[in-house]
C-alpha positions in Angstrom: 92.3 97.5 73.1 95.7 99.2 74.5 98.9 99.3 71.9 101.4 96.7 73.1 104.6 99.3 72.6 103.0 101.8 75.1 101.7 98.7 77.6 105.6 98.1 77.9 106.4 101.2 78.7 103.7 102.0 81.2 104.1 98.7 83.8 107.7 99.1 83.6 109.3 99.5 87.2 111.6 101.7 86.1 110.2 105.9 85.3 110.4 107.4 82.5 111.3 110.5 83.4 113.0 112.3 85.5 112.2 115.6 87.4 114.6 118.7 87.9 114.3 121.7 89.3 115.4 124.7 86.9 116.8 128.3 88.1 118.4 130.5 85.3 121.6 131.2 85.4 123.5 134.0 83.0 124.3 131.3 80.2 122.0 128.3 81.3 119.8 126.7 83.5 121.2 125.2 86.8 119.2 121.7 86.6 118.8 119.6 90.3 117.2 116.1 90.3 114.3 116.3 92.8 112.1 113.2 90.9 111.1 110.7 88.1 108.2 110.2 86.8 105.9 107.4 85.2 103.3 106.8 82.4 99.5 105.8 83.1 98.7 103.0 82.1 96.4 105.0 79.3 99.0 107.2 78.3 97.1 109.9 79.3 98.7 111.4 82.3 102.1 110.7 85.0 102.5 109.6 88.5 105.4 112.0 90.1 107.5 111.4 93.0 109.4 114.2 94.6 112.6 114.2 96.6 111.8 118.1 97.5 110.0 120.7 96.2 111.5 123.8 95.0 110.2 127.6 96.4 111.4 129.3 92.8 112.9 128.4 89.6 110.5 125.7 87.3 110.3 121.9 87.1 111.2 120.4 84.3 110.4 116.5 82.9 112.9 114.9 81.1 112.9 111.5 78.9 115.0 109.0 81.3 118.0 108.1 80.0 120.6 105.5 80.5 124.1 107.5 82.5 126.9 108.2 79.9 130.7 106.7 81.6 
């Protein structure tokens, strides 16, 4: 049997996360959006989708949240 609150969240269209590519920079990362990211339907494991793929630097997933105006 699969928990209803993490069903939801797994056959929703839109992802969960999103993906960014991280270089350092002297005070903080430089973070690029290069993806987003959803939930199996177990909750074991993600389906990424890449815009690119960086050469250096790391990736980074991120909780989707909605835009701030």
């Amino acid at each position: 049997m699969t928990d209803p609150d993490n069903t939801a969240s797994a056959t929703s269209k839109s992802p969960s996360h999103v993906v960014y590519h991280v270089r350092d920079a002297k005070e903080k990362g430089f973070f690029t959006r290069i993806g987003v990211a959803w939930p199996h339907k177990d909750g074991k494991g993600f389906n990424a989708q890449f815009d690119c793929v960086p050469l250096d630097g790391r990736i980074t997933l991120r909780v989707a949240t909605e835009k701030k105006e």
